[in-house]
C-alpha positions in Angstrom: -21.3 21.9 20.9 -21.1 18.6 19.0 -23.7 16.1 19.9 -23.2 12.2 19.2 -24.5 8.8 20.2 -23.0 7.7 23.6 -21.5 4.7 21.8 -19.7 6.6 19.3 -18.5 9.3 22.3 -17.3 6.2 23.8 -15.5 5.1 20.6 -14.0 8.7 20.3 -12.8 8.4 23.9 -10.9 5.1 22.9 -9.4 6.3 19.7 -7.8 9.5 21.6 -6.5 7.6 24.3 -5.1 5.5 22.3 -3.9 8.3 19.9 -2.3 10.0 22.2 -0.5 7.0 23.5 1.2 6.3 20.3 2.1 10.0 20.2 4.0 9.8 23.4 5.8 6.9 22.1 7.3 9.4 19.4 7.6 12.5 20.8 9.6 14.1 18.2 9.1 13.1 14.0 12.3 12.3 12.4 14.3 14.9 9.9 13.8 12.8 6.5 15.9 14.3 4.2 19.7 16.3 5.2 20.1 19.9 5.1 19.6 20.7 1.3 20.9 24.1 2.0 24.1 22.6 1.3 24.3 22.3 -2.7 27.6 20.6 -4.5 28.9 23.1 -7.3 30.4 20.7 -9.2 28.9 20.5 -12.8 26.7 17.7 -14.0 27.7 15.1 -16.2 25.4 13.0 -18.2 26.1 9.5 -19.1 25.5 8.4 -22.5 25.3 4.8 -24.4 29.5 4.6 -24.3 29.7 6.3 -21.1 29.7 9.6 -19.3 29.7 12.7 -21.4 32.0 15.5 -21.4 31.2 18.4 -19.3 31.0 20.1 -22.5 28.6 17.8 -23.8 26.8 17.5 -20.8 26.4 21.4 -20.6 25.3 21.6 -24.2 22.8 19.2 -23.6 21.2 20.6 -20.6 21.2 24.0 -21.8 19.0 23.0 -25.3 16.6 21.4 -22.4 16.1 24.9 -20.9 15.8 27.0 -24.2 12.1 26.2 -24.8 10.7 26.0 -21.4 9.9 28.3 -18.6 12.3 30.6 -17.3 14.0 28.5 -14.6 17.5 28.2 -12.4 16.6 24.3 -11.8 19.4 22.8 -13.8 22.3 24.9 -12.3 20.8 24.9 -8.7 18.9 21.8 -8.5 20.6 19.0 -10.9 24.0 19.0 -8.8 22.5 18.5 -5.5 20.0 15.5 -6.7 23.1 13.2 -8.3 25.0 14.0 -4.9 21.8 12.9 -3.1 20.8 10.0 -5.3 24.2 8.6 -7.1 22.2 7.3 -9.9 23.5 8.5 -13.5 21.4 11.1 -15.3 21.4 9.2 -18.8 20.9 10.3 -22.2 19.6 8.9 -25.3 16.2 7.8 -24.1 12.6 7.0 -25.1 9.9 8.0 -23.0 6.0 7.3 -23.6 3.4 8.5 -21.0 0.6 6.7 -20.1 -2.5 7.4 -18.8 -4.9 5.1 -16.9 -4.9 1.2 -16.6 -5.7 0.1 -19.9 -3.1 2.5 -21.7 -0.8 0.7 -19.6 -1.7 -3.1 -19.1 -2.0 -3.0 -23.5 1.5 -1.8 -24.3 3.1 -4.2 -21.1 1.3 -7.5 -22.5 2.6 -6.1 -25.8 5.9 -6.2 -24.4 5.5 -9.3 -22.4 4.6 -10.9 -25.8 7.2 -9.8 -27.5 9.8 -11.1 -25.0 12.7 -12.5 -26.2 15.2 -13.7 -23.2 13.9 -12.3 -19.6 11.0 -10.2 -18.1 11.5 -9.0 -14.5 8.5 -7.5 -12.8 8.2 -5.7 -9.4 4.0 -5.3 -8.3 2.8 -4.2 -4.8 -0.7 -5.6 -5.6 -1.0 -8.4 -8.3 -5.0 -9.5 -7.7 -6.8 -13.3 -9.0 -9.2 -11.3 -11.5 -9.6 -10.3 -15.0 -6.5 -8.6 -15.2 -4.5 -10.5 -13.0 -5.4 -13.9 -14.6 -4.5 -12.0 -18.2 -0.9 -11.5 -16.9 -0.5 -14.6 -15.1 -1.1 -16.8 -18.6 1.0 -14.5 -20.5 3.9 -14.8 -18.0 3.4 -18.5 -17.8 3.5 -18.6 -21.8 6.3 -16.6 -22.3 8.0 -18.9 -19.6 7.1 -22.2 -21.5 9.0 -20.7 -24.6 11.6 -20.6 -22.8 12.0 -16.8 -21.9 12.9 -17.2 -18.1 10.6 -14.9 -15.8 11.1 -13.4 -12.4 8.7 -11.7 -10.2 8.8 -10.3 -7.1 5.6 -9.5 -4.9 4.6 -7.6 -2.0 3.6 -10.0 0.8 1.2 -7.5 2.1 -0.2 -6.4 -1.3 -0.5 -9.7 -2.6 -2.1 -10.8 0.8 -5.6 -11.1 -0.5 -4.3 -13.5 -3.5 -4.7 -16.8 -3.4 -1.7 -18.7 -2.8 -2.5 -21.4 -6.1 -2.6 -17.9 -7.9 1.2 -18.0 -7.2 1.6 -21.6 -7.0 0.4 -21.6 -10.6 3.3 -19.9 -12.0 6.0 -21.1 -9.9 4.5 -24.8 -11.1 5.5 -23.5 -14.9 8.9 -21.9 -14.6 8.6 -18.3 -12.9 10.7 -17.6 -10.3 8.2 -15.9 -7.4 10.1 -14.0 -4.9 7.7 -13.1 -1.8 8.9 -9.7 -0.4 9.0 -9.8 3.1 6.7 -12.5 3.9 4.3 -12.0 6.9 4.8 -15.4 7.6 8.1 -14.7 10.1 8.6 -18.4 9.9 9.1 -18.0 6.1 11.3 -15.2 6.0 14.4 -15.5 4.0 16.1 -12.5 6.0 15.6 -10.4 9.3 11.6 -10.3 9.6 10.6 -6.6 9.0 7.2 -6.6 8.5 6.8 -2.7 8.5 8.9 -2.7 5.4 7.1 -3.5 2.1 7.7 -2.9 -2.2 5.6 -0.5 -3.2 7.7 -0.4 -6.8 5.5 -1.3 -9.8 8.1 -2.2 -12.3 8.4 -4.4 -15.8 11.6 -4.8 -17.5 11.5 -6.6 -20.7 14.8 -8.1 -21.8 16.8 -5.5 -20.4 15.6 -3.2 -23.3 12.2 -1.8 -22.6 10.5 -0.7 -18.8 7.6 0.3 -17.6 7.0 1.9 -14.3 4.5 4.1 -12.3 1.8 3.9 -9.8 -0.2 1.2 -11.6 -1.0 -1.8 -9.8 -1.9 -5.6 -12.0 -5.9 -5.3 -10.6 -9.4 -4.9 -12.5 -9.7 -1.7 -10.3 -8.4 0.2 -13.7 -10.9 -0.7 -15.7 -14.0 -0.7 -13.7 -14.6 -1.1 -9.7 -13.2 0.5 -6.6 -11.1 -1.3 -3.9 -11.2 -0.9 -0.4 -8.6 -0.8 2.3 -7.8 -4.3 3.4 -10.3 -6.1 1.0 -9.9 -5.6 -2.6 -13.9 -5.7 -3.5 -15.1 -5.3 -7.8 -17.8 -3.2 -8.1 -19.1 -2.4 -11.5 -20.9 0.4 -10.5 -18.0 2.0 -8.6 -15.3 4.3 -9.9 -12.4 3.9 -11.9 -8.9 4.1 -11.1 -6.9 7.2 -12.3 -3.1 6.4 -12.5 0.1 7.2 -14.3 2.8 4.9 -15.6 5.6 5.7 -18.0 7.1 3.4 -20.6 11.1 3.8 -20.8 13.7 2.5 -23.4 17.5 3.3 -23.6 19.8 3.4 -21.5 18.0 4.1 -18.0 16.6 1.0 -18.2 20.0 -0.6 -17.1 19.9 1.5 -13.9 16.4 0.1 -13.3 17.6 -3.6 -13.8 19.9 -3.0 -11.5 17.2 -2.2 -9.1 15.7 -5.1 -9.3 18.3 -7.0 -9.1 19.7 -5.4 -6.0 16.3 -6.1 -4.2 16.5 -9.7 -5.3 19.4 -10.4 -4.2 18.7 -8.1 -0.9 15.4 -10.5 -0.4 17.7 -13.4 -0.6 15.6 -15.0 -3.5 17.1 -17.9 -5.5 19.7 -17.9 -7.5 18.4 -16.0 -10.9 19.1 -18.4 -14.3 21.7 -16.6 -16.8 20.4 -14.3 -19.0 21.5 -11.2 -20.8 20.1 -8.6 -18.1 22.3 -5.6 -19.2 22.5 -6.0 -23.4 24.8 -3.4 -24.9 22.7 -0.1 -24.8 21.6 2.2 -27.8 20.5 5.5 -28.2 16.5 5.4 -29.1 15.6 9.0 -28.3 16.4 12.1 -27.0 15.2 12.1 -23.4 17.5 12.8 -20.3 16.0 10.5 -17.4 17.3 9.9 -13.9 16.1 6.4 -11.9 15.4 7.3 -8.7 14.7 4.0 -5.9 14.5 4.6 -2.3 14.8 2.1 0.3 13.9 2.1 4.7 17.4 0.5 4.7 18.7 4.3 3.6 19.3 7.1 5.9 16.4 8.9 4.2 14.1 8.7 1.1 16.4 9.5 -2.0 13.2 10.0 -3.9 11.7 12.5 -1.4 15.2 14.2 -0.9 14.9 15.4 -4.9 11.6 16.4 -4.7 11.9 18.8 -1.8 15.3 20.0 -3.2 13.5 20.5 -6.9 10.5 22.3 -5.6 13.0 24.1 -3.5 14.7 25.3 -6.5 11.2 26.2 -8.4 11.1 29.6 -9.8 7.7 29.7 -12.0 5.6 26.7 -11.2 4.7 23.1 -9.3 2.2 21.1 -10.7 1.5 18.3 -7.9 -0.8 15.2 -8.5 -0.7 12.8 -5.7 -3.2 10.2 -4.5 -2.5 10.1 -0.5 -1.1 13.3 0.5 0.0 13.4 4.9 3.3 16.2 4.3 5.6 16.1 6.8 6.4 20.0 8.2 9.8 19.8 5.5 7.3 19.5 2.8 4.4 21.8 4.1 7.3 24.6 4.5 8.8 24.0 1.4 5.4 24.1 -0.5 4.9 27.7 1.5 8.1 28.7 1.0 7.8 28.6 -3.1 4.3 29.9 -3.0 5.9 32.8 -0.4 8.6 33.9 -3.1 5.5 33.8 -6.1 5.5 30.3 -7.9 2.4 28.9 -8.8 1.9 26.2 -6.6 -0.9 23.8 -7.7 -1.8 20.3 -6.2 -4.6 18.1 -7.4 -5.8 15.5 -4.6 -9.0 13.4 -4.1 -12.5 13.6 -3.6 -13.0 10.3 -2.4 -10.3 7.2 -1.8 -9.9 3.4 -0.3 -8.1 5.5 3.0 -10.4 7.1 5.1 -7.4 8.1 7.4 -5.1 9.0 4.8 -7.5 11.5 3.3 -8.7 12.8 6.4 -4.8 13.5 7.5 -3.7 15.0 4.2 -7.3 17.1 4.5 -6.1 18.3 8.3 -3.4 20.8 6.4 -5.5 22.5 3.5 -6.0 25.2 5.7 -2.7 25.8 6.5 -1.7 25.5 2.5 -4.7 27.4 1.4 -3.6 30.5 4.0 0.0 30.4 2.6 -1.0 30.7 -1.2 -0.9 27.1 -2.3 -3.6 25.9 -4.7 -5.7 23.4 -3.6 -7.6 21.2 -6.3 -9.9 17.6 -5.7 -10.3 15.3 -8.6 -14.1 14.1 -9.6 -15.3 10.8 -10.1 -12.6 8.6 -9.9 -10.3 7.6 -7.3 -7.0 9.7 -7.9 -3.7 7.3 -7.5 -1.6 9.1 -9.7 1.7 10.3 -8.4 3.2 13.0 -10.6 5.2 16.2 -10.3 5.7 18.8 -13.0 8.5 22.3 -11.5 9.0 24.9 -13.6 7.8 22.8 -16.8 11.0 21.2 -17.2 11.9 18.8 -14.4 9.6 16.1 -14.6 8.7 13.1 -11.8 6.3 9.4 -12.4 6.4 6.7 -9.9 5.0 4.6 -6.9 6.2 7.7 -4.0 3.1 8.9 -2.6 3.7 12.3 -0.5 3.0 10.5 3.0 4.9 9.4 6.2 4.5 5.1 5.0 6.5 6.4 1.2 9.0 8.3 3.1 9.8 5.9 5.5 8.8 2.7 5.0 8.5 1.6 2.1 10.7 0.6 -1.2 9.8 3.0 -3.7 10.7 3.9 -8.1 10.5 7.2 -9.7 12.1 8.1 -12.8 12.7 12.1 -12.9 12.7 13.0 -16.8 14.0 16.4 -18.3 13.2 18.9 -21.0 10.4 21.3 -22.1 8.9 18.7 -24.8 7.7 15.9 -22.0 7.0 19.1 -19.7 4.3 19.9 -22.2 2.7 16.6 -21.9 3.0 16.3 -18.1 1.3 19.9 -18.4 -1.6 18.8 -20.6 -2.4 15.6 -18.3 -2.2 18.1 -15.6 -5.1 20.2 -17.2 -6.9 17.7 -18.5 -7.3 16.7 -14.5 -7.8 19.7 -13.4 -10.9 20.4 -15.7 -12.3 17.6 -13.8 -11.7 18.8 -10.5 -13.0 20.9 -8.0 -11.0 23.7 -6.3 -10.8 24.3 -2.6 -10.8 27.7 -1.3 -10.5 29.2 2.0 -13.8 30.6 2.4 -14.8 27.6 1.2 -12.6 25.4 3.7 -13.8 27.5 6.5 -17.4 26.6 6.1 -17.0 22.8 6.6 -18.7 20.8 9.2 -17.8 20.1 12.8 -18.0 16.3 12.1 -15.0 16.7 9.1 -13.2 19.0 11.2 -13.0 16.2 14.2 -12.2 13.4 11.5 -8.9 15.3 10.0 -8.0 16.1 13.9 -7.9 12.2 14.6 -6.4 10.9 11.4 -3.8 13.6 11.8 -2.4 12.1 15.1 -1.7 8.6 13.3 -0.2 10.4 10.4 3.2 8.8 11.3 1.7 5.4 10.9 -0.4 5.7 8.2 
């Protein structure tokens, strides 16, 4: 029998009581996405730089996407069903870079930034007074003094540990700040909804060139570790890993409109003229797909796609996600693919800034493990990527982390990009993590101690609130 202090019995005591009455406030979890069983047959159509394609076109197109890759149904079972779910055009003519880790990412955005010639529209969670976050600050404040007009929208919670003259700072030289649902109620431009926060991590520069992914503006990337509720530098603690993907062509128009649409939705100021939407040009060959979900939706359009893509996988899911709490849809489709033979594979951490997050997503590895999924922890850093490779084809980068707070909750980006050629690099970054991880077997699993078995128990009853 498990032994413990009396003071930490007492503390258990609390925490189930208290667990269990939340749990009888919500006796039954919501359904978060519709019945996917019911897929449109209509064909896809692709939308180009002067418009949508033919079906001809379109078909042509998707077919030379499939020649090199794995042996896969996901474009005629899969593609239909995600523009009926998300309405967003699957665009040709694009330009994707992937980018791996903070300082990939932060070089080629200032690069950006300074080469900004009318606008630059960012969307952060977390924007932190450091190294990094002072770096961005001056060059947003610079581009704004030659007279390119910036706007910037910021989590309220995220950005709750900033100080407000950080913000003050650049509001005093130009930039439009936006404060996404402000904790403040008494400073609330719309219906206080605390609960509802921008998770999106998105830069548009002059309506040409976007970047977007799970990376925060924070020192965390470089060196440090962060911990829940206090953002803390460290230099002796471990880096970041992230993902973030650099987009040109024509999807970035449907991610300006994304932006704009929260704007507006946050009531924010009137935004100065400029040319948000110039006329678009063909700069590559990728097919990409802009995927935002919003609490104010029915259900996540983001996790909808997922479940229906891994739903459709016929050889393999390659899963990297930093705070993993699946909701039973997502446990049985996971089972259900490994059931019919794909290779299921998910990389997760070792360590994190949530204890209850990781001890939640950690309550169902026995459950995945016994069904066939593979179950994989990433060393020495803390994992925040949020990636998802089917069949080698059907791509996924963005903010959406696979928990109950993403699905529900909070506003999220994803672009989904197609084709065997970015497959290949989403692949490689997949093995490249997986040589520095640690798999978790069953026999393994079984042998852990009381103590961890009792901490996934717990965090699993606030998995809804986490």
């Amino acid at each position: 029998m498990l032994q413990m202090p009396l003071g930490q019995a007492a503390q258990l005591k609390c925490l189930l009581f208290v667990a269990l009455l939340c749990l009888a406030g919500c006796s039954s979890l919501p359904t978060i996405v519709p019945d996917l069983a019911r897929a449109p047959r209509q064909p896809v159509q692709l939308q180009g730089v002067h418009g949508p394609l033919t079906p001809a076109q379109s078909k042509a197109i998707l077919e030379g996407l499939g020649r090199h890759g794995q042996e896969t149904g996901i474009f005629d079972r899969h593609l239909a069903r995600e523009e009926a779910i998300v309405g967003s055009p699957l665009t040709t003519g694009n330009r994707v870079l992937l980018l791996q880790n903070g300082p990939a990412t932060y070089g080629a955005m200032l690069e950006a930034i300074t080469a900004a010639r009318d606008h630059i529209n960012m969307e952060t969670y977390i924007l932190e007074d450091d190294e990094v976050g002072q770096r961005f600050a001056q060059a947003l404040i610079d581009k704004q003094q030659q007279g390119v007009q910036v706007n910037l929208i910021r989590d309220s919670v995220g950005t709750r540990g900033t100080p407000a003259s950080f913000f003050q700072k650049l509001a005093d030289a130009g930039v439009r700040v936006l404060e996404f649902n402000p904790i403040n109620p008494f400073v609330a431009r719309k219906e206080w909804e605390l609960n509802q926060r921008d998770h999106r991590k998105l830069l548009i520069v002059d309506g040409r060139k976007a970047f977007l992914g799970g990376i925060n503006i924070s020192s965390v990337y470089a060196s440090g570790s962060a911990k829940q509720g206090r953002r803390v530098q460290d230099a002796d603690g471990p880096t970041w890993r992230d993902t973030d993907l650099q987009l040109e062509g024509p999807v970035v128009a449907e991610l300006q409109k994304l932006f704009l649409a929260t704007w507006a939705a946050q009531k924010g100021d009137p935004l100065a003229t400029r040319r948000y939407f110039p006329p678009t040009q063909a700069v590559g060959q990728e097919v990409v797909r802009a995927i935002g979900s919003s609490p104010d939706e029915a259900y996540s359009l983001i996790y909808a796609t997922l479940l229906s893509a891994i739903g459709s996988a016929q050889t393999s899911v390659l899963l990297t996600n930093a705070y993993f709490v699946p909701d039973p849809q997502l446990l049985a489709t996971l089972e259900a693919a490994a059931a019919r033979g794909v290779d299921v594979r998910l990389i997760l951490p070792s360590q994190t800034d949530s204890w209850l997050v990781f001890h939640a997503g950690r309550g169902y590895y026995e459950q995945l493990l016994r069904a066939g999924v593979k179950l994989y922890e990433r060393r020495g850093v803390i994992l925040h990527s949020k990636t998802v490779l089917v069949d080698g084809v059907w791509a996924t980068v963005g903010s959406t982390n696979l928990d109950w707070r993403s699905f529900l909750h909070n506003h999220e980006l994803n672009a989904v990009v197609l084709g065997a050629d970015f497959g290949k690099q989403v692949q490689a970054m997949f093995e490249k993590d997986l040589a520095e991880s640690d798999e978790i077997t069953l026999a393994q699993w079984q042998k852990r101690p009381i103590k961890n078995r009792l901490k996934e128990y717990l965090a699993r009853m606030w998995a809804y609130w986490l």
